[in-house]
C-alpha positions as CSV (number, residue, x, y, z in Angstrom):
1,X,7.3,-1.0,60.3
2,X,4.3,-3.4,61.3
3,X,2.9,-0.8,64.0
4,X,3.6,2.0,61.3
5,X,1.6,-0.2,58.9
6,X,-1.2,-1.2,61.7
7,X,-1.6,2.6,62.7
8,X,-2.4,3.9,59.5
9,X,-4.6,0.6,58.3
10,X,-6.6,1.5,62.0
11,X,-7.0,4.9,60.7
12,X,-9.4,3.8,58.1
13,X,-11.6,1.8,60.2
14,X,-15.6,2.2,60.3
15,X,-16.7,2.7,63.5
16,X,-20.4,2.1,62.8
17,X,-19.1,-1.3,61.5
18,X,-15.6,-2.4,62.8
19,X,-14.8,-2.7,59.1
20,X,-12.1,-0.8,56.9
21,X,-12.1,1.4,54.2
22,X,-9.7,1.0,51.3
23,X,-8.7,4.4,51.2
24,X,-9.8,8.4,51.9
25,X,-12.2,9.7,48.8
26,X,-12.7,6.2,47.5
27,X,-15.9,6.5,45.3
28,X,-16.6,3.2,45.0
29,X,-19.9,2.0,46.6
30,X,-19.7,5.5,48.3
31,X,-22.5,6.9,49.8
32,X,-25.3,7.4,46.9
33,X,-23.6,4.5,44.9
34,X,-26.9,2.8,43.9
35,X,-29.3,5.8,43.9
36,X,-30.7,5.2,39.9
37,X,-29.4,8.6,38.9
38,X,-26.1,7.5,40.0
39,X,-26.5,4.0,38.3
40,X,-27.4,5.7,35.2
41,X,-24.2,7.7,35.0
42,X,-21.7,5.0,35.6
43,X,-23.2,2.7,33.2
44,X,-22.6,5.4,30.9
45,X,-18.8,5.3,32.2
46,X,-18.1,1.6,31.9
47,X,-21.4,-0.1,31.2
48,X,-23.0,-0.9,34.8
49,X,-22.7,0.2,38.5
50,X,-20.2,-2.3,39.3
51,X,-18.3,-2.8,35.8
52,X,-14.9,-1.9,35.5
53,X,-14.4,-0.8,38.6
54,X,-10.8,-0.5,39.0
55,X,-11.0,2.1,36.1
56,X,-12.1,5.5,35.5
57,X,-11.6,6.7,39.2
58,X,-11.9,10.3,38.6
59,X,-15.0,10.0,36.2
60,X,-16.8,7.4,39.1
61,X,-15.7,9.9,41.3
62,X,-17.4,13.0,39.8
63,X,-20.3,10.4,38.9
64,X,-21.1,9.2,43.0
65,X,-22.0,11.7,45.7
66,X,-19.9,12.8,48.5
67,X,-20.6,10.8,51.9
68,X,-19.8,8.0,53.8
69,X,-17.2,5.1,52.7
70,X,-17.9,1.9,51.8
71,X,-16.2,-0.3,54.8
72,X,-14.4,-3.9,53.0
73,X,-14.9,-7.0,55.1
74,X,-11.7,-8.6,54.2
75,X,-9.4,-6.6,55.6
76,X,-10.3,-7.1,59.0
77,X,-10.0,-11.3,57.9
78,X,-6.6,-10.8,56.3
79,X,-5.6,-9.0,59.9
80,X,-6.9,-11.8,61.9
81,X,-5.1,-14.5,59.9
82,X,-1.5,-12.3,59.6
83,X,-1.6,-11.7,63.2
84,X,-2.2,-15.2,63.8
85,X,0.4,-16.6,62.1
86,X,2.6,-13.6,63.2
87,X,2.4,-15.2,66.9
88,X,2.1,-18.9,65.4
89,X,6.1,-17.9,64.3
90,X,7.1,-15.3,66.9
91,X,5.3,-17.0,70.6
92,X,4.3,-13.0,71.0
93,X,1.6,-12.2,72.7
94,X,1.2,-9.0,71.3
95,X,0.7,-10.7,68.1
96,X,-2.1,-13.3,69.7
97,X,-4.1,-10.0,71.1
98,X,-4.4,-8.7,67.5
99,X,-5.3,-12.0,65.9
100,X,-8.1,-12.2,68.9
101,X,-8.9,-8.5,68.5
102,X,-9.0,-8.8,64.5
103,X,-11.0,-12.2,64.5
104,X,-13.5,-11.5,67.4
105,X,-14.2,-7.9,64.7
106,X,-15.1,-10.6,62.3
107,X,-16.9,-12.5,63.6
108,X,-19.3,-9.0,64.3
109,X,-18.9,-8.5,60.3
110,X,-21.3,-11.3,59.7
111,X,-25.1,-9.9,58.3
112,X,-28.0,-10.2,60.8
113,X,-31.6,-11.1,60.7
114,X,-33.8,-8.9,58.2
115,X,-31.2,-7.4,56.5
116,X,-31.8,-5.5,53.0
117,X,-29.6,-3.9,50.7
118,X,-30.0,-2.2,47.0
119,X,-29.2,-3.5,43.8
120,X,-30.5,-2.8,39.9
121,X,-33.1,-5.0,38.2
122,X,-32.7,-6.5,34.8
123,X,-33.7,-3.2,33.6
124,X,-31.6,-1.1,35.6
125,X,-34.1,0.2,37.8
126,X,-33.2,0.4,41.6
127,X,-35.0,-2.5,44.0
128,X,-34.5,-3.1,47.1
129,X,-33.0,-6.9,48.3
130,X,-33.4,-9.4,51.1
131,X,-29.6,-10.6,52.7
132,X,-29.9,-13.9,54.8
133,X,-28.3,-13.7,57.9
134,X,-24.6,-15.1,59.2
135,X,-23.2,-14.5,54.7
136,X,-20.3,-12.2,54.4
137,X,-20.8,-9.2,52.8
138,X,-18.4,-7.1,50.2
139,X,-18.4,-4.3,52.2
140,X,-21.0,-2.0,54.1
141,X,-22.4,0.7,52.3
142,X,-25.0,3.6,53.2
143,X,-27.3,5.9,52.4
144,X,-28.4,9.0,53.7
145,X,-32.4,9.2,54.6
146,X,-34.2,12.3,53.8
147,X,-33.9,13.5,57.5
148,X,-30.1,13.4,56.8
149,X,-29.6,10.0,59.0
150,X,-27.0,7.7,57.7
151,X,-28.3,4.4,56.8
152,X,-25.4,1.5,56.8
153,X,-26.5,-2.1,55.5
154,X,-24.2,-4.6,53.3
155,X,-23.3,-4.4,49.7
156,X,-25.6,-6.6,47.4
157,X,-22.5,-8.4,47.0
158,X,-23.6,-10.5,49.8
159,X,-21.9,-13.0,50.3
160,X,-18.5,-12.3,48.1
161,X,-16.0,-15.3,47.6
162,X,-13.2,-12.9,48.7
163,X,-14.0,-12.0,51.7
164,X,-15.2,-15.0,52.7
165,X,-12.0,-17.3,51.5
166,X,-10.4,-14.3,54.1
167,X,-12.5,-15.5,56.7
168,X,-11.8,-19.0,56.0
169,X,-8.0,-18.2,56.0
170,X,-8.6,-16.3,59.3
171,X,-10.5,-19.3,60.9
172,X,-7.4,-21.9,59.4
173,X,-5.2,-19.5,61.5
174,X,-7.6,-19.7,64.7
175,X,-7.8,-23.2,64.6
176,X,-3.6,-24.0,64.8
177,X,-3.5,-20.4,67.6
178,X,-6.2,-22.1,69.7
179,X,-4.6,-26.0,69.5
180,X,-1.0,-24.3,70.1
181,X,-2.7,-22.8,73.5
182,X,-4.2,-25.6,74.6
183,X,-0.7,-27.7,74.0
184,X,1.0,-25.1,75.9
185,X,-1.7,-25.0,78.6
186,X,-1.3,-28.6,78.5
187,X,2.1,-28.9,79.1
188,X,2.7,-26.1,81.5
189,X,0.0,-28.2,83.9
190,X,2.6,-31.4,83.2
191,X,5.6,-29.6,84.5
């Protein structure tokens, strides 16, 4: 059941980013998400880009462009920290590769230098924003330039308490794998 489950959670994954999509069509944060036409129309839906957003699925849907997926951060932290503790409990080391596969993909989740994103002003209008390096975004979003190249960059919801109480979960996780190798290491050098 676990591979069953890993297969089709890997079939969502962003390449560009190593992060994972919540689902096919998903609307949310899509591609065109904060383009101020689009902003426009879902605060007429539920009052602000990023309002009730566990709602109205089909009318955000109609409301955002078709394109690219927004890719969620912590997803690839909740990995990390189930596959740790999956080889904390089972001594598998198929379970330790995925918790070093899954963390060392989050640790390349993490915003870089000069990064910018787009969120809504006070009045609604569109702006673009600064996001400091080495915070945890949402997600990664995109836009699409008008030479039809995909721009990916994070969410404004940089950095989001979620994702990064994932991450802290994950790193929890790392800490007790890495001290139970070096015990084991340890002791296999005794013998």
């Amino acid at each position: 059941m676990e591979a069953k489950i890993l297969k089709a959670v890997e079939s969502l994954s962003d390449p560009v980013t190593g992060a994972i999509r919540r689902y096919r069509g998903d609307s949310y944060q899509r591609m065109g998400f904060f383009r101020h036409v689009t902003m426009e129309k879902l605060a007429a839906i539920y009052g602000s880009p990023s309002g009730d957003a566990s709602s109205h699925f089909e009318a955000r849907n109609r409301a955002v462009p078709k394109g690219r997926e927004a890719a969620w951060t912590h997803f690839v932290w909740q990995l990390a920290a189930w596959s740790g503790e999956r080889f904390l409990e089972t001594g598998s080391m198929v379970y330790r590769r995925l918790h070093d596969h899954y963390f060392h993909r989050g640790m390349g989740l993490f915003t870089g230098v000069g990064e910018a994103s787009i969120d809504q002003d006070a009045k609604g209008a569109p702006r673009v924003i600064g996001i400091k390096p080495v915070r945890m975004p949402e997600c990664y979003i995109s836009e699409k330039t008008g030479r039809g190249r995909d721009l990916v960059f994070p969410s404004p919801h940089t950095p989001l308490n979620w994702a990064v109480g994932e991450m802290f979960s994950a790193f929890d996780v790392r800490r007790t794998v890495l001290a139970t190798h070096k015990a084991a290491r340890k002791a296999s050098k005794k013998r």
